[in-house]
C-alpha positions in Angstrom: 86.3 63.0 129.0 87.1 63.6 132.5 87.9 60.5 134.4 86.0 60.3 138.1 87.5 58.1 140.9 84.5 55.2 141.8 83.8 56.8 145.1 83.0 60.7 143.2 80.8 58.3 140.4 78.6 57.0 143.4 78.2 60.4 145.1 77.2 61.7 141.6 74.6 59.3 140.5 73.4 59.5 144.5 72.9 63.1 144.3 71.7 62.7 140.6 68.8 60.4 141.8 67.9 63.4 144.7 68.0 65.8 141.9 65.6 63.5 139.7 63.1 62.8 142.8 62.2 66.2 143.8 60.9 66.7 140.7 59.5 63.3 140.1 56.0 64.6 141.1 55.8 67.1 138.0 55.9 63.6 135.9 53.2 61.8 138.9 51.0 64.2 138.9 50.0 64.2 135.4 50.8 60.4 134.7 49.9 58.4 138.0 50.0 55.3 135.8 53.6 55.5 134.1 56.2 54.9 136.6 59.2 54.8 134.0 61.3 57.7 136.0 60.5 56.5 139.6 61.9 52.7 137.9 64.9 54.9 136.7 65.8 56.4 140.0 65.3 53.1 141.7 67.4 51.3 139.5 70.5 54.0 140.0 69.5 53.5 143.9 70.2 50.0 143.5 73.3 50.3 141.8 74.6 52.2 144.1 73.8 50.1 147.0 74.8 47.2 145.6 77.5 48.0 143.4 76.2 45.7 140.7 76.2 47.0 137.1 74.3 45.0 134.2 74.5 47.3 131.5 71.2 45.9 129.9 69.5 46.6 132.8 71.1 50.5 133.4 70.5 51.3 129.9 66.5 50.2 129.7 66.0 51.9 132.8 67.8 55.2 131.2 66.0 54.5 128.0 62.3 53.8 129.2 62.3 57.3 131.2 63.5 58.7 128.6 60.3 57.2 126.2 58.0 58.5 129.0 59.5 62.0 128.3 59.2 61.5 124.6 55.4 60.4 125.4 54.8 63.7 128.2 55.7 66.2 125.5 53.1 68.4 125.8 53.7 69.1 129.6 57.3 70.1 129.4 57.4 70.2 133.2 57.0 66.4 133.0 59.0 65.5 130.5 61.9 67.2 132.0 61.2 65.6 135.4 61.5 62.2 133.5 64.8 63.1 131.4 66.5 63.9 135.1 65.2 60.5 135.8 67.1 58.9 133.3 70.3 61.0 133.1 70.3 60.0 136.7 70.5 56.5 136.3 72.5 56.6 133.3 75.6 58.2 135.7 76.0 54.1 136.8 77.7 54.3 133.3 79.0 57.3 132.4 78.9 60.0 135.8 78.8 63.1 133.2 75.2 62.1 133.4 74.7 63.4 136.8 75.1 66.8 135.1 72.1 66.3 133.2 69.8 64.9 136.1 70.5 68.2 137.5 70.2 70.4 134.0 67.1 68.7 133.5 66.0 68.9 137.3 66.0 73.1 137.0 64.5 73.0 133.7 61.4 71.3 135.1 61.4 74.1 138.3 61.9 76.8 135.6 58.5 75.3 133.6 56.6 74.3 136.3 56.1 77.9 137.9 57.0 80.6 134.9 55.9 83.3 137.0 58.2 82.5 139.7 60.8 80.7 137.7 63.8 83.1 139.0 63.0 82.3 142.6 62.2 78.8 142.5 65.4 78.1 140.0 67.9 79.7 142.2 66.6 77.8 145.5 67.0 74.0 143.9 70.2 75.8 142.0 71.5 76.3 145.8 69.7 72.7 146.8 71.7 71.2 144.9 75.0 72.8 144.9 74.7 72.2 148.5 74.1 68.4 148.5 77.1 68.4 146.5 80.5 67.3 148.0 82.9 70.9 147.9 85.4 69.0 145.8 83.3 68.4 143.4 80.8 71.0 143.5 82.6 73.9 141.8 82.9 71.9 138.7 79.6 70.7 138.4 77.6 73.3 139.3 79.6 75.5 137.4 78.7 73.6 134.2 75.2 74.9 135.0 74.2 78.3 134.1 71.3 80.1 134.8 70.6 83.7 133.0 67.5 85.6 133.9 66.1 87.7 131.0 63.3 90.0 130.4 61.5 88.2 133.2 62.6 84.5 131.3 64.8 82.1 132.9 67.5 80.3 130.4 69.4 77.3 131.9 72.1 75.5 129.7 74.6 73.2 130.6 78.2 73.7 129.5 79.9 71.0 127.7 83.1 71.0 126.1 86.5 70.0 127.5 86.4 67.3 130.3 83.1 66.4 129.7 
């Protein structure tokens, strides 16, 4: 796994939280009354203001957004709006996560609008390689892949070596 310097893990889980938020109102919008991934990208906003890392607390936040996506199954918009919310705070322990709060982030553009998916998909694909540092951006982004087929949009994230 490829080892980050401190300083590239708070940029990450900052941009992951970014990533997580603009599509935090595909979860609100359908569940007003769970606010599991808005907790989630708080709690990575406090980490990274304050530095201070209690696992228990990293990996309940991480885990309850992840339950709300378990529980939002049938809108997969939603449910992929929550997992960016807890990938994103899950980078406080391991920044590979940020990855995912990004992955996840397109996924829920792609489901939200079908019709539109190849517009709307590129546009927060160049959002957030533009938020990104340039040291960092080529491999991260470039772990992210986005195929438009037949009229369908296919996103995948690319594991493997360094991850």
């Amino acid at each position: 796994m490829k080892k980050y310097r401190k300083q590239d893990q708070i940029l990450m889980a900052t941009w992951a939280a970014d990533c997580a938020e603009r599509v935090l109102p595909l979860f609100e919008k359908v569940y007003p009354e769970d606010d599991r991934p808005r907790r989630a990208i708080e709690a990575c906003r406090t980490w990274v203001r304050t530095g201070v890392f209690r696992m228990a607390g990293i990996r309940g936040a991480s885990l309850a957004a992840h339950a709300a996506a378990r529980d939002a199954k049938e809108n997969d918009a939603a449910c992929f709006a929550a997992r960016a919310a807890g990938q994103a705070v899950a980078t406080a322990h391991v920044p590979q996560h940020a990855y995912g709060a990004a992955y996840y982030a397109l996924k829920a553009v792609a489901v939200a609008d079908p019709a539109n998916a190849g517009v709307t998909v590129a546009a927060e694909w160049d959002w957030q390689a533009g938020r990104l540092p340039e040291d960092l951006r080529g491999e991260i982004m470039g772990r992210i892949t986005v195929q438009e087929r037949g009229g369908r949009v296919s996103i995948k994230l690319r594991k493997g070596e360094g991850f």
